[in-house]
mmCIF file of the N, C-alpha and C atoms, coordinates in Angstrom:
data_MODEL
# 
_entry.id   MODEL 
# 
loop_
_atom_site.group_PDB 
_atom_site.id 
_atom_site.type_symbol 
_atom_site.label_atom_id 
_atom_site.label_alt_id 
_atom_site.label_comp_id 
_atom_site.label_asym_id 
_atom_site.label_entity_id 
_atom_site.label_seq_id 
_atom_site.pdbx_PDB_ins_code 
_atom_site.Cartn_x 
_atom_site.Cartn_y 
_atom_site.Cartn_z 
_atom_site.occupancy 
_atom_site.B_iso_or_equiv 
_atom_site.pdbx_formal_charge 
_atom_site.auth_seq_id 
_atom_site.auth_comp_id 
_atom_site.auth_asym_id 
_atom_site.auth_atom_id 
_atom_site.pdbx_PDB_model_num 
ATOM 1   N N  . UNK A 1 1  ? 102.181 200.190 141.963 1.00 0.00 ? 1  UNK A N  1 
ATOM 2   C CA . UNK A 1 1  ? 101.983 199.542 143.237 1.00 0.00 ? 1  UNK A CA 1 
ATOM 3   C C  . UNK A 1 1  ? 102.553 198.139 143.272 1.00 0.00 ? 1  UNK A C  1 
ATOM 4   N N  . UNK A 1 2  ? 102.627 197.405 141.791 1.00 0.00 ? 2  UNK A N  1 
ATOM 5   C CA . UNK A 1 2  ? 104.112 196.348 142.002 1.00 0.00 ? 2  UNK A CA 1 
ATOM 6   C C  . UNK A 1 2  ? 104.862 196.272 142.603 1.00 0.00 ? 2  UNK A C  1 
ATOM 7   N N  . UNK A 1 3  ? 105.357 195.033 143.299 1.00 0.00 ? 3  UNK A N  1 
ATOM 8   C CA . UNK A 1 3  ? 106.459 195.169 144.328 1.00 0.00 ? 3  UNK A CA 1 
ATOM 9   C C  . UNK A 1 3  ? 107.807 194.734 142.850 1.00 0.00 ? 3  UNK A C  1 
ATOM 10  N N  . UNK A 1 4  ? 108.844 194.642 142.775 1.00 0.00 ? 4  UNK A N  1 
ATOM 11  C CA . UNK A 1 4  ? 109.623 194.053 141.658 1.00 0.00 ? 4  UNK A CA 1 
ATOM 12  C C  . UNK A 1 4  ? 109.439 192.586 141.361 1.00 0.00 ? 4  UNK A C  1 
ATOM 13  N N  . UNK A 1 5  ? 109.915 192.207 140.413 1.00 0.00 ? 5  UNK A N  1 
ATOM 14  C CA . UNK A 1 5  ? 109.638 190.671 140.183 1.00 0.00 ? 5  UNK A CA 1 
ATOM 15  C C  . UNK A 1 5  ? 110.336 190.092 141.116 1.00 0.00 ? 5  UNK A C  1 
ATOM 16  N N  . UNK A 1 6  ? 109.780 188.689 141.127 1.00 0.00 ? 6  UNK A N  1 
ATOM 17  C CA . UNK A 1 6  ? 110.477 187.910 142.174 1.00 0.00 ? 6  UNK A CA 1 
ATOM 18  C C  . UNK A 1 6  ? 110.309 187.855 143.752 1.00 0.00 ? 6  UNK A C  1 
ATOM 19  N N  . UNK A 1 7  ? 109.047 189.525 143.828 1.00 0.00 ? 7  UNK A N  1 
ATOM 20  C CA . UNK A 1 7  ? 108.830 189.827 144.970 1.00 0.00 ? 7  UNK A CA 1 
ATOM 21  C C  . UNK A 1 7  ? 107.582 189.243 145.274 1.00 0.00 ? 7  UNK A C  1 
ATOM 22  N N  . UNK A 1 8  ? 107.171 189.064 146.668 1.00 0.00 ? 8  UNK A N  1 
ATOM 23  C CA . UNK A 1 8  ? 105.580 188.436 146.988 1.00 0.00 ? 8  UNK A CA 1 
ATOM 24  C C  . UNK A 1 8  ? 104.954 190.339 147.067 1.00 0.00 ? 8  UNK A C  1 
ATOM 25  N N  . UNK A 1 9  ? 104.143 189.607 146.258 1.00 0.00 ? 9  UNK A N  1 
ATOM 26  C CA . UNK A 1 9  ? 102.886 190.865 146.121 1.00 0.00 ? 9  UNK A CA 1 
ATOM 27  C C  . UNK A 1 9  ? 101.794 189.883 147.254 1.00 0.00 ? 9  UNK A C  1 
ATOM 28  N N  . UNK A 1 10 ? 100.807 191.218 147.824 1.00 0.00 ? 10 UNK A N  1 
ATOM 29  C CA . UNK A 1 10 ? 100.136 191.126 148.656 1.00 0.00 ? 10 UNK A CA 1 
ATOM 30  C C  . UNK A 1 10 ? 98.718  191.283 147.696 1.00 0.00 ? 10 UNK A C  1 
ATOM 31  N N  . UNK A 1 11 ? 97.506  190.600 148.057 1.00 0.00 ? 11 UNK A N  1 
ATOM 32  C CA . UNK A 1 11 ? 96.034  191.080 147.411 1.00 0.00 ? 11 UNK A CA 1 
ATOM 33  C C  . UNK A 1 11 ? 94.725  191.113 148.458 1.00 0.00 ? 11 UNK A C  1 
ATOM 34  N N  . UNK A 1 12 ? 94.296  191.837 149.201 1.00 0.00 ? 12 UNK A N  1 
ATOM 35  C CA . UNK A 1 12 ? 93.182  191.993 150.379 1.00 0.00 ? 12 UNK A CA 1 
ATOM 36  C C  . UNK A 1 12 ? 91.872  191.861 149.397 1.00 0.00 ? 12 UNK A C  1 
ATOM 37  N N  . UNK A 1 13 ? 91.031  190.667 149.457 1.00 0.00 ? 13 UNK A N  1 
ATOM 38  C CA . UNK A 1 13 ? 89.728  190.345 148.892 1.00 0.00 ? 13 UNK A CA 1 
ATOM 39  C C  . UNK A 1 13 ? 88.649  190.968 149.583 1.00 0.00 ? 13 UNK A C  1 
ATOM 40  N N  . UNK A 1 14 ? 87.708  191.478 149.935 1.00 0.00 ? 14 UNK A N  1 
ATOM 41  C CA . UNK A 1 14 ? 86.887  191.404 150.415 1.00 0.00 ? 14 UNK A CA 1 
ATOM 42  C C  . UNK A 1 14 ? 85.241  191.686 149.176 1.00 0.00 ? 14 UNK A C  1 
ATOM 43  N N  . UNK A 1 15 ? 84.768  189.814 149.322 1.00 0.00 ? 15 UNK A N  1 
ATOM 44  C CA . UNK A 1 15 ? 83.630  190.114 148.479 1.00 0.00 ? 15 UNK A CA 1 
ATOM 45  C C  . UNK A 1 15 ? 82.551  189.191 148.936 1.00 0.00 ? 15 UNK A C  1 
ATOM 46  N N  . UNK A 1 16 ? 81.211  190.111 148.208 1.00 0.00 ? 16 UNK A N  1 
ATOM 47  C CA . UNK A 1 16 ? 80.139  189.946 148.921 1.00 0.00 ? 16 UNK A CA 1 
ATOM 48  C C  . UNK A 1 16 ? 79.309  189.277 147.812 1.00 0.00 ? 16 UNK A C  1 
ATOM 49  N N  . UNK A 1 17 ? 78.901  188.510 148.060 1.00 0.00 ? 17 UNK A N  1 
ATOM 50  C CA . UNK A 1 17 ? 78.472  186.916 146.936 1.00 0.00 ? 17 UNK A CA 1 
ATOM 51  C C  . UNK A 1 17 ? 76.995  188.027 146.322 1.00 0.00 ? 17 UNK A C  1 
ATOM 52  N N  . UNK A 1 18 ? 76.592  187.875 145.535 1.00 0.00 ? 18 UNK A N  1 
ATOM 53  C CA . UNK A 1 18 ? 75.034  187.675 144.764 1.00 0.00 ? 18 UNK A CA 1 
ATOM 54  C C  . UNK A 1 18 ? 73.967  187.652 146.020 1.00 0.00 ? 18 UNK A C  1 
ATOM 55  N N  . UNK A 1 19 ? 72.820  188.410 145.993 1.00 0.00 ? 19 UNK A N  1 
ATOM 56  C CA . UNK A 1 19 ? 71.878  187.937 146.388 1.00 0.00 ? 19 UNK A CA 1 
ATOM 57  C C  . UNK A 1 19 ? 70.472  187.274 146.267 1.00 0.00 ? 19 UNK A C  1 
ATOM 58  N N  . UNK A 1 20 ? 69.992  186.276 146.243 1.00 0.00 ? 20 UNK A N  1 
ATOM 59  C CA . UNK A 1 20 ? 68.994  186.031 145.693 1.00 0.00 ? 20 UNK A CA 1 
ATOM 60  C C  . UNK A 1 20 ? 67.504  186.108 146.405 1.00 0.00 ? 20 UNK A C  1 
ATOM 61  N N  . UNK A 1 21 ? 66.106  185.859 146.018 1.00 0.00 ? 21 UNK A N  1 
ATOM 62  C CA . UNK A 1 21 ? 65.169  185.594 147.043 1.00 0.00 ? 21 UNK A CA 1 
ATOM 63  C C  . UNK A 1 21 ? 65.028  184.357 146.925 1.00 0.00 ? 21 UNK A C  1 
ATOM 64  N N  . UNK A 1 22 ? 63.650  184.307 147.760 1.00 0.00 ? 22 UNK A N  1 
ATOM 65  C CA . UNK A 1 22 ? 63.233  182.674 147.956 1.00 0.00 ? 22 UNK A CA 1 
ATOM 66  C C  . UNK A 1 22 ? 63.032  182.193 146.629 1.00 0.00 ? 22 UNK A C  1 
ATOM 67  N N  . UNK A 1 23 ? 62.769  182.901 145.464 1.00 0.00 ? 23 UNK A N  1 
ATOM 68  C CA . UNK A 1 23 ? 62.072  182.514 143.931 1.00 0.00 ? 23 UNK A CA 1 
ATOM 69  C C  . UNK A 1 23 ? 63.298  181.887 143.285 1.00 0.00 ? 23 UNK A C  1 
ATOM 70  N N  . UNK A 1 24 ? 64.505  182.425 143.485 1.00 0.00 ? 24 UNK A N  1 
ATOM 71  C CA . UNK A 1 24 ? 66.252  182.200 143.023 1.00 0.00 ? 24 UNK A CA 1 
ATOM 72  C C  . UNK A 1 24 ? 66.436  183.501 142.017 1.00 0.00 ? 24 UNK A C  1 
ATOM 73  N N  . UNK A 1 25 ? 65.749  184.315 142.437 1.00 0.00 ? 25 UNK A N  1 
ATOM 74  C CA . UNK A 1 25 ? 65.536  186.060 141.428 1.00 0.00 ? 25 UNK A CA 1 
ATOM 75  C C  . UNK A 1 25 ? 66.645  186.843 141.832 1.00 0.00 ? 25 UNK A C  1 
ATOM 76  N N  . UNK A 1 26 ? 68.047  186.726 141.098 1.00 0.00 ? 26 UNK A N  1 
ATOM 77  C CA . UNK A 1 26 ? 68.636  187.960 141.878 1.00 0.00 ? 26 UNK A CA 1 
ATOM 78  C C  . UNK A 1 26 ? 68.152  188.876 142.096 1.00 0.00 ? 26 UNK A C  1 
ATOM 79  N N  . UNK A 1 27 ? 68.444  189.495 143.741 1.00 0.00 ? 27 UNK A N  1 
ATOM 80  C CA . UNK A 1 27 ? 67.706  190.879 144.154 1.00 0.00 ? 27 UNK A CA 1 
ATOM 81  C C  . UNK A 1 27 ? 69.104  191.948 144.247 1.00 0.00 ? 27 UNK A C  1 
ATOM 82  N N  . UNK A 1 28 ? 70.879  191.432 144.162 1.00 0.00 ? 28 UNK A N  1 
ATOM 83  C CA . UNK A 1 28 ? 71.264  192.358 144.664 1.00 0.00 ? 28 UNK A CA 1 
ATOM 84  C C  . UNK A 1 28 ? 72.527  191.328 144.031 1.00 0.00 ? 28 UNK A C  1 
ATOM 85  N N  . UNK A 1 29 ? 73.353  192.135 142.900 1.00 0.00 ? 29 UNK A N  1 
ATOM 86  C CA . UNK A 1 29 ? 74.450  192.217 142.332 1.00 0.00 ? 29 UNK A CA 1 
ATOM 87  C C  . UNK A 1 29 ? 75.649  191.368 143.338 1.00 0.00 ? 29 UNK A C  1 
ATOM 88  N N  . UNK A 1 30 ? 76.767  190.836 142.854 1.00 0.00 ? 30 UNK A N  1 
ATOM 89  C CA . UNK A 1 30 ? 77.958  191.016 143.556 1.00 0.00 ? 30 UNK A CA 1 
ATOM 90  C C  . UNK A 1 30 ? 78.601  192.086 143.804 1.00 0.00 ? 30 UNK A C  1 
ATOM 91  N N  . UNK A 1 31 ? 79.152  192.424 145.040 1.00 0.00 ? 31 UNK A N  1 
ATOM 92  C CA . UNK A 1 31 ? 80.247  193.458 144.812 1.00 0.00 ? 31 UNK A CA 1 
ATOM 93  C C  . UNK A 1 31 ? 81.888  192.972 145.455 1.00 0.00 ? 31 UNK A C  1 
ATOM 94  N N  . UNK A 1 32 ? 82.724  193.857 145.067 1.00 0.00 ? 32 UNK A N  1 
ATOM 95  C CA . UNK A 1 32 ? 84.045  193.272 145.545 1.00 0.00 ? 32 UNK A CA 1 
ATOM 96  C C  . UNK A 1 32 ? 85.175  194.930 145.913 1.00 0.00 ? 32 UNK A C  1 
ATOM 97  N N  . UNK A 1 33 ? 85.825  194.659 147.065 1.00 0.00 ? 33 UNK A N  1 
ATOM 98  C CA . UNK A 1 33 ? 87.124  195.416 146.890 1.00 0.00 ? 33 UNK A CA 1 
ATOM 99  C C  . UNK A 1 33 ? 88.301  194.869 147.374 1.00 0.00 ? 33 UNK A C  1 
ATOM 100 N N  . UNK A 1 34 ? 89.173  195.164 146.058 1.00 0.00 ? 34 UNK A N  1 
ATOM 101 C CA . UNK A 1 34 ? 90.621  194.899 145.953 1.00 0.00 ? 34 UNK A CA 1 
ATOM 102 C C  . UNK A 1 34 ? 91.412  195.809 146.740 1.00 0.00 ? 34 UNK A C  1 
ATOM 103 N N  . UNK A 1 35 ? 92.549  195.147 147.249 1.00 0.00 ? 35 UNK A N  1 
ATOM 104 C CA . UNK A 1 35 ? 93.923  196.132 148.114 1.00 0.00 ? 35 UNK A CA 1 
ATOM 105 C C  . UNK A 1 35 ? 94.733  195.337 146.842 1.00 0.00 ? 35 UNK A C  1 
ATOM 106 N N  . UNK A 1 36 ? 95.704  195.744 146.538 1.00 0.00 ? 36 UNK A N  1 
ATOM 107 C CA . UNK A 1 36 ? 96.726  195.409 145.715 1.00 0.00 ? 36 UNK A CA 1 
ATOM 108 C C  . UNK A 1 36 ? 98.161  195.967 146.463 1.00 0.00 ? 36 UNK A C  1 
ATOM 109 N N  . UNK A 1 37 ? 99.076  195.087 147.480 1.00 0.00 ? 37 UNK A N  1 
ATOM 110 C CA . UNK A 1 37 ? 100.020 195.853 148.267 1.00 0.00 ? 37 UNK A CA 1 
ATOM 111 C C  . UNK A 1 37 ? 99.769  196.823 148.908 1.00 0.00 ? 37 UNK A C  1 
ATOM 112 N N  . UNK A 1 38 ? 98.378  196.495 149.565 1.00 0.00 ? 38 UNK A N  1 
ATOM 113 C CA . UNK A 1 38 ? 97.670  198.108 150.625 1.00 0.00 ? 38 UNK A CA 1 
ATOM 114 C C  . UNK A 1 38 ? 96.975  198.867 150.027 1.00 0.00 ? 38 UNK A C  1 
ATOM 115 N N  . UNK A 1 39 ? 97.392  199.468 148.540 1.00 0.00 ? 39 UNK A N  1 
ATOM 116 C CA . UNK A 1 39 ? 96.367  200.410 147.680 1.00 0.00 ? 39 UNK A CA 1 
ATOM 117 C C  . UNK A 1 39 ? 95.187  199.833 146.862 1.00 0.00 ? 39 UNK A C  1 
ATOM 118 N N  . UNK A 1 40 ? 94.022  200.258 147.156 1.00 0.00 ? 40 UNK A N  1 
ATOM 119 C CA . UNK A 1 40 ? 92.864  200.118 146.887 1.00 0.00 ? 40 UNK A CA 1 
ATOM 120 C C  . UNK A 1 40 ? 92.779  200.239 145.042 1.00 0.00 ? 40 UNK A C  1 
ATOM 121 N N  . UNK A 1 41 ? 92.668  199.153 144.599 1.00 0.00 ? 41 UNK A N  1 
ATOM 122 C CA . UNK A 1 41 ? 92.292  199.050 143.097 1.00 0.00 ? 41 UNK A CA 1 
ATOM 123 C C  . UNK A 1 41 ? 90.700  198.903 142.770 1.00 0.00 ? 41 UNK A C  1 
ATOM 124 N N  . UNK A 1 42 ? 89.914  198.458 143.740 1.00 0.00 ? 42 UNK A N  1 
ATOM 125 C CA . UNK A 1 42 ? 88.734  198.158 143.155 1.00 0.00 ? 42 UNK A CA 1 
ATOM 126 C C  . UNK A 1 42 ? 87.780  198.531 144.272 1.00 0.00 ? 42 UNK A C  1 
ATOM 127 N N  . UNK A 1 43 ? 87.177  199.096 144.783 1.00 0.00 ? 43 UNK A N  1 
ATOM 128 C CA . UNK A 1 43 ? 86.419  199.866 145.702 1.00 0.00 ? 43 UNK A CA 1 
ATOM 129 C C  . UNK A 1 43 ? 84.899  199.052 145.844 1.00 0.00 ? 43 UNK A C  1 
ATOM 130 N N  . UNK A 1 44 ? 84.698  198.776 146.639 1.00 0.00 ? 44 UNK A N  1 
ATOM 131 C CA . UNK A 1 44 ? 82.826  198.494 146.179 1.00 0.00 ? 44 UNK A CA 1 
ATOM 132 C C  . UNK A 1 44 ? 82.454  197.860 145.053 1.00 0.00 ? 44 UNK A C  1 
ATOM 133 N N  . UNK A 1 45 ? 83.257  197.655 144.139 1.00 0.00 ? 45 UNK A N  1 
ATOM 134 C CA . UNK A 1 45 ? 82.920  197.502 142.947 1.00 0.00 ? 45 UNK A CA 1 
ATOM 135 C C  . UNK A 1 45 ? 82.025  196.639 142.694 1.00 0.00 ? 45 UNK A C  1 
ATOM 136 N N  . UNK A 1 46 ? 80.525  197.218 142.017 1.00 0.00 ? 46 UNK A N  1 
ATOM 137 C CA . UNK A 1 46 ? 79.374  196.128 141.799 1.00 0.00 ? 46 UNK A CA 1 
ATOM 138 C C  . UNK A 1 46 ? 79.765  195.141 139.929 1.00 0.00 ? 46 UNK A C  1 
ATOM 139 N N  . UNK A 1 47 ? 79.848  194.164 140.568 1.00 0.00 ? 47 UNK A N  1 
ATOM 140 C CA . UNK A 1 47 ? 79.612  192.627 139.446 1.00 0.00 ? 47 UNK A CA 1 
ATOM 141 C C  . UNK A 1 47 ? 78.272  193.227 138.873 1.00 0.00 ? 47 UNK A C  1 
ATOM 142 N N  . UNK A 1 48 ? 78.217  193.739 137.831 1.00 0.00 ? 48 UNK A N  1 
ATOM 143 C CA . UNK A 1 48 ? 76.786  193.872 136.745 1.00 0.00 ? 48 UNK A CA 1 
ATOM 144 C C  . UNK A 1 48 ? 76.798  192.571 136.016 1.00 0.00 ? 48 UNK A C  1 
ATOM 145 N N  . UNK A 1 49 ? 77.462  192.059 135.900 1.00 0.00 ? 49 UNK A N  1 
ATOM 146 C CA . UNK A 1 49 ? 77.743  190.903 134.521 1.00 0.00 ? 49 UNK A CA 1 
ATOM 147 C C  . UNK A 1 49 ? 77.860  189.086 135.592 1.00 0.00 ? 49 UNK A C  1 
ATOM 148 N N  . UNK A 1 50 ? 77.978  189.487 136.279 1.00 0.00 ? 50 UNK A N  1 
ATOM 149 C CA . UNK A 1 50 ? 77.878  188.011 137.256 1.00 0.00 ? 50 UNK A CA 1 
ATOM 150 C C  . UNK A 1 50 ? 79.701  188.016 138.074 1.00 0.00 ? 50 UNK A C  1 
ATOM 151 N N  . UNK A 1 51 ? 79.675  186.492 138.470 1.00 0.00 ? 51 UNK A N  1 
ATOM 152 C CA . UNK A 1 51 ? 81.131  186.398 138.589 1.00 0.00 ? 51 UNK A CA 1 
ATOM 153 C C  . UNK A 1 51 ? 81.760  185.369 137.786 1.00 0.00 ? 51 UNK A C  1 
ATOM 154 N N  . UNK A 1 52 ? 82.659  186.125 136.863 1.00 0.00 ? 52 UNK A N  1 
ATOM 155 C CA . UNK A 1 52 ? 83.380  184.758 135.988 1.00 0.00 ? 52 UNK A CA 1 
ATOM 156 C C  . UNK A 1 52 ? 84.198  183.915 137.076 1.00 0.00 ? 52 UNK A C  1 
ATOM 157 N N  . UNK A 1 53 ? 84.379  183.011 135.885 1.00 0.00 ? 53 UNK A N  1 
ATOM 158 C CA . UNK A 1 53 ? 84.925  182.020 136.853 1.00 0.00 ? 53 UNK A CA 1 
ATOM 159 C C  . UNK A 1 53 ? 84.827  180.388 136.661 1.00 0.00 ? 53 UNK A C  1 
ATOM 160 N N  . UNK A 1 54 ? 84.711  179.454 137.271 1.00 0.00 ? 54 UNK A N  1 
ATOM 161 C CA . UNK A 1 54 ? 84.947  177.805 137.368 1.00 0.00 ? 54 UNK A CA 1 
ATOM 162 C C  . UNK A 1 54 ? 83.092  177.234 136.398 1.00 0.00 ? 54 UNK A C  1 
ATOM 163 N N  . UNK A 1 55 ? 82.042  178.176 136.924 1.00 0.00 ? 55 UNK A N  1 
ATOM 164 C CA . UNK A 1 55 ? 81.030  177.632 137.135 1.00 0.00 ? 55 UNK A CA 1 
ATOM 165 C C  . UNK A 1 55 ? 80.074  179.588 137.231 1.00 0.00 ? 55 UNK A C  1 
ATOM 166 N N  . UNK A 1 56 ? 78.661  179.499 136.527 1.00 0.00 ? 56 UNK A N  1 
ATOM 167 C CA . UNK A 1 56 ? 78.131  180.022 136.206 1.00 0.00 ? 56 UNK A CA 1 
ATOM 168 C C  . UNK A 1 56 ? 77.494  181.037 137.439 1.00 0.00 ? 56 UNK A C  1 
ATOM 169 N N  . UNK A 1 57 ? 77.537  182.629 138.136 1.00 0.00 ? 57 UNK A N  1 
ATOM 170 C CA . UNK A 1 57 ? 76.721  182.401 139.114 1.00 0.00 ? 57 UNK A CA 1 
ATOM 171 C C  . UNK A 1 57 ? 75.467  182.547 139.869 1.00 0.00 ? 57 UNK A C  1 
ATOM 172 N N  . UNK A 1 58 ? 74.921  181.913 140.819 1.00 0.00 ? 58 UNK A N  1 
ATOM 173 C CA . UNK A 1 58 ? 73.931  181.398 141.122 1.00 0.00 ? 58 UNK A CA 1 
ATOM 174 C C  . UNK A 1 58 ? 73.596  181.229 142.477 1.00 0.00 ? 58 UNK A C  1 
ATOM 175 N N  . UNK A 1 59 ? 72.554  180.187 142.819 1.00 0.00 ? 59 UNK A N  1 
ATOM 176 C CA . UNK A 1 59 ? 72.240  180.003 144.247 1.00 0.00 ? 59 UNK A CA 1 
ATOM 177 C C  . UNK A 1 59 ? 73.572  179.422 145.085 1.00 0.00 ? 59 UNK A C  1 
ATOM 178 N N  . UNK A 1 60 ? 74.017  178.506 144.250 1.00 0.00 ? 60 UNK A N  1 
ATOM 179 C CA . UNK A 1 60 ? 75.073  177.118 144.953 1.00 0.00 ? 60 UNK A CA 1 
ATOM 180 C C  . UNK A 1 60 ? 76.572  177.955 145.291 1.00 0.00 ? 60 UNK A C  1 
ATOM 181 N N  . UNK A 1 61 ? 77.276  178.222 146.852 1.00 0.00 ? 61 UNK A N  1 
ATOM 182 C CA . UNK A 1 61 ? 77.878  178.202 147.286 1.00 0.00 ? 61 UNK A CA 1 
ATOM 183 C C  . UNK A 1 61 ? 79.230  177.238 146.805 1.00 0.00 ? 61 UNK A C  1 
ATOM 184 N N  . UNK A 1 62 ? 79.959  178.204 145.875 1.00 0.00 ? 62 UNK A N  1 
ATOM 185 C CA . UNK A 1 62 ? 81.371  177.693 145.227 1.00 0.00 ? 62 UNK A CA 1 
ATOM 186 C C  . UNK A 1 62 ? 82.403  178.132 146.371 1.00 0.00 ? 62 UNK A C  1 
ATOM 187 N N  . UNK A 1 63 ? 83.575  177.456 146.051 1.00 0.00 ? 63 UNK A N  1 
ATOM 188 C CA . UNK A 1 63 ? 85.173  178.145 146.972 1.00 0.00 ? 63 UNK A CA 1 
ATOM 189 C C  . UNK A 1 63 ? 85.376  178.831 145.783 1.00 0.00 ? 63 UNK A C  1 
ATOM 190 N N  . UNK A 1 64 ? 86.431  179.129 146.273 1.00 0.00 ? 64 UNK A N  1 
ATOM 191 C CA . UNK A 1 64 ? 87.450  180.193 145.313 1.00 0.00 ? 64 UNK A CA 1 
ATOM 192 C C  . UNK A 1 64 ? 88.689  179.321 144.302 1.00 0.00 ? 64 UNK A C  1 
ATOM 193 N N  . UNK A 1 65 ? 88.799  180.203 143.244 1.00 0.00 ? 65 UNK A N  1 
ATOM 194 C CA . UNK A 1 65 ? 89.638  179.734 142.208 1.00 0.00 ? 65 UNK A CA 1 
ATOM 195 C C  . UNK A 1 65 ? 90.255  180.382 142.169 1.00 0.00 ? 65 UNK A C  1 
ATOM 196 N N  . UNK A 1 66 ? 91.263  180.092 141.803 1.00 0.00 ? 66 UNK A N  1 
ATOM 197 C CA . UNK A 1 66 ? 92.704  180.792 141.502 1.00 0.00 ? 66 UNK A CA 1 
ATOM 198 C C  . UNK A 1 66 ? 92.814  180.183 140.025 1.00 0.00 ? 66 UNK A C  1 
ATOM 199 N N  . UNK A 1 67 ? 93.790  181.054 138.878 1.00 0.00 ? 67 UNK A N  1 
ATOM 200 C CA . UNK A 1 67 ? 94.589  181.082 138.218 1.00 0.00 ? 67 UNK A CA 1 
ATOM 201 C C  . UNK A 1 67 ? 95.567  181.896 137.664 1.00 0.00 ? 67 UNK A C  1 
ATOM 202 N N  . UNK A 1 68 ? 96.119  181.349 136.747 1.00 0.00 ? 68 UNK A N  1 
ATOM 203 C CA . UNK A 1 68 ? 97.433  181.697 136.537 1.00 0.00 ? 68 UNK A CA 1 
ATOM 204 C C  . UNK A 1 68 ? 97.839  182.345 134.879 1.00 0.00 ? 68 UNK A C  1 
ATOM 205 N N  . UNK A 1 69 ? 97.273  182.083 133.584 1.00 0.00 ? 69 UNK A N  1 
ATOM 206 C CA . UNK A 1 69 ? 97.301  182.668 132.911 1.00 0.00 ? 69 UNK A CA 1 
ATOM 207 C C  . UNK A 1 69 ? 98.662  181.813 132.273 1.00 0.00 ? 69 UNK A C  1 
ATOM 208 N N  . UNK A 1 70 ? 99.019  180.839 132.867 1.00 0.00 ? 70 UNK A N  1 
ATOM 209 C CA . UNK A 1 70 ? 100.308 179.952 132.233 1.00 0.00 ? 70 UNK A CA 1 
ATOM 210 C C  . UNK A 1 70 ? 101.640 180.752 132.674 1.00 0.00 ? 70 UNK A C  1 
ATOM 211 N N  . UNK A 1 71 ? 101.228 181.178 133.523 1.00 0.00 ? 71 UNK A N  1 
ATOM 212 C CA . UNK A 1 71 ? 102.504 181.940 134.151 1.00 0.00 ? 71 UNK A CA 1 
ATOM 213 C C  . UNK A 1 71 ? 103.253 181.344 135.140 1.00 0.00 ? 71 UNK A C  1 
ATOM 214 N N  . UNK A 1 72 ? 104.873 181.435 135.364 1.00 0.00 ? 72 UNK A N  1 
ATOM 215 C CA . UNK A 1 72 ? 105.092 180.805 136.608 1.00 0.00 ? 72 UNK A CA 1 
ATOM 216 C C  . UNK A 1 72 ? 104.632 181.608 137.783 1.00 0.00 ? 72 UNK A C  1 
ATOM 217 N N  . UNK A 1 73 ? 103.793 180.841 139.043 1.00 0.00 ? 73 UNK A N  1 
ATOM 218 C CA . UNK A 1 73 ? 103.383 182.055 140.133 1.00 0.00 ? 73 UNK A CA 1 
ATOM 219 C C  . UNK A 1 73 ? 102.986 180.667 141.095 1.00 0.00 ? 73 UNK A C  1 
ATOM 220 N N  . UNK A 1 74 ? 102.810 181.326 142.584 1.00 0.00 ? 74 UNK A N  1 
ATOM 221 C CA . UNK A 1 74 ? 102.646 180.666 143.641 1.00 0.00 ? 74 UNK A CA 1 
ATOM 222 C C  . UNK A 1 74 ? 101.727 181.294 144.646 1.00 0.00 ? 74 UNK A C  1 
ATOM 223 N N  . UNK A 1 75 ? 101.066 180.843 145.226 1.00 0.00 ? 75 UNK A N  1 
ATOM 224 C CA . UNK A 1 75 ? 100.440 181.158 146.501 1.00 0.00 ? 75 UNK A CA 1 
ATOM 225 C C  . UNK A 1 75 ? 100.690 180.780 147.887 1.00 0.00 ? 75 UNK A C  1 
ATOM 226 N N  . UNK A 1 76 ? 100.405 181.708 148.445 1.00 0.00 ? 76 UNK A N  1 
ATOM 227 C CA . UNK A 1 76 ? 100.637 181.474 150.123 1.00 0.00 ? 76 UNK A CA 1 
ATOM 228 C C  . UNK A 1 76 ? 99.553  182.035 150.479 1.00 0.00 ? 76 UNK A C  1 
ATOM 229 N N  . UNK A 1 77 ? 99.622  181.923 152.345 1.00 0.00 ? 77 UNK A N  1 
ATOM 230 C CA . UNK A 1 77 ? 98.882  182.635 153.312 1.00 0.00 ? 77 UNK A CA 1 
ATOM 231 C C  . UNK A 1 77 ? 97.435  182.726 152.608 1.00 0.00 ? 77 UNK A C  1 
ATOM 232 N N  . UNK A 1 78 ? 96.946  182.168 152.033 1.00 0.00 ? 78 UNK A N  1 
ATOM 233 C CA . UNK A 1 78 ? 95.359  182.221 151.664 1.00 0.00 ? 78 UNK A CA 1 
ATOM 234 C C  . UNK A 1 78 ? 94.398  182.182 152.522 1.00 0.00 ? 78 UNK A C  1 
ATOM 235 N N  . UNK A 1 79 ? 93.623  183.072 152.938 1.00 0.00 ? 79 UNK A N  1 
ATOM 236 C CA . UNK A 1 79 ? 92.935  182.968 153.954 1.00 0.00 ? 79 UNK A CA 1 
ATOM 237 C C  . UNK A 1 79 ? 91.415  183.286 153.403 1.00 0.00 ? 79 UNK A C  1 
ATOM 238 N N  . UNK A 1 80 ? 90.242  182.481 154.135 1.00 0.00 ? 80 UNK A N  1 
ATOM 239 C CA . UNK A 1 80 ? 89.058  182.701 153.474 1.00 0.00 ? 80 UNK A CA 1 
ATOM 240 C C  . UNK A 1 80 ? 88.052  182.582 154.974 1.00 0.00 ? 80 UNK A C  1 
ATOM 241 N N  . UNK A 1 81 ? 87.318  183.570 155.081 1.00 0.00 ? 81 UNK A N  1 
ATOM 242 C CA . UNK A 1 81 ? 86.627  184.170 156.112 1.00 0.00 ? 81 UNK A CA 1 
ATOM 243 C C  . UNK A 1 81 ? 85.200  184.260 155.564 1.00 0.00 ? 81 UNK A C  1 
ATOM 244 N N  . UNK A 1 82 ? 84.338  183.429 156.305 1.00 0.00 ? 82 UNK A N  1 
ATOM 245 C CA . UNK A 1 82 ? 82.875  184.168 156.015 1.00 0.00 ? 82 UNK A CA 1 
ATOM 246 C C  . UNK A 1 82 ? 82.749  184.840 157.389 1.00 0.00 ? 82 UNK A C  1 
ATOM 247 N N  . UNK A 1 83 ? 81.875  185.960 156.743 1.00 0.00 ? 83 UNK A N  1 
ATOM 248 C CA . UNK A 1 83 ? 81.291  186.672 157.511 1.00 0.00 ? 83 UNK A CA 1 
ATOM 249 C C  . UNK A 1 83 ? 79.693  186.515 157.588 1.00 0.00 ? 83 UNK A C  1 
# 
């Protein structure tokens, strides 16, 4: 589902943060699904293990991180929507 090098690859996020109660008790996992160039790589997929990342997770409302792995790479069109 690679486009060739050099090409802009496309990635459709759609994820749904941790839930906690009033106590700060998670009641309800992360989940996430990936499009990778339109085809679906990651479905629903429930976070059992948390979300890696910048900062540990929890109650407190983070943005999003990006990296790179020391690779040359770029971003565009980033778009971030709460629902």
């Amino acid at each position: 589902m690679c486009f060739p090098p050099l090409s802009w690859q496309t990635y459709d996020i759609d994820f749904k943060a941790a839930k906690y109660d009033d106590a700060g008790k998670k009641t309800d996992n992360a989940r996430i699904t990936i499009k990778h160039n339109g085809v679906v790589i990651h479905d629903n997929l429930e976070l059992t293990k948390g979300t890696p990342g910048y900062k540990a997770e929890g109650l407190e409302q983070l943005g999003l991180f990006l990296q790179n792995h020391s690779n040359p790479v770029a971003f565009r069109n980033i778009w971030g929507v709460e629902k």
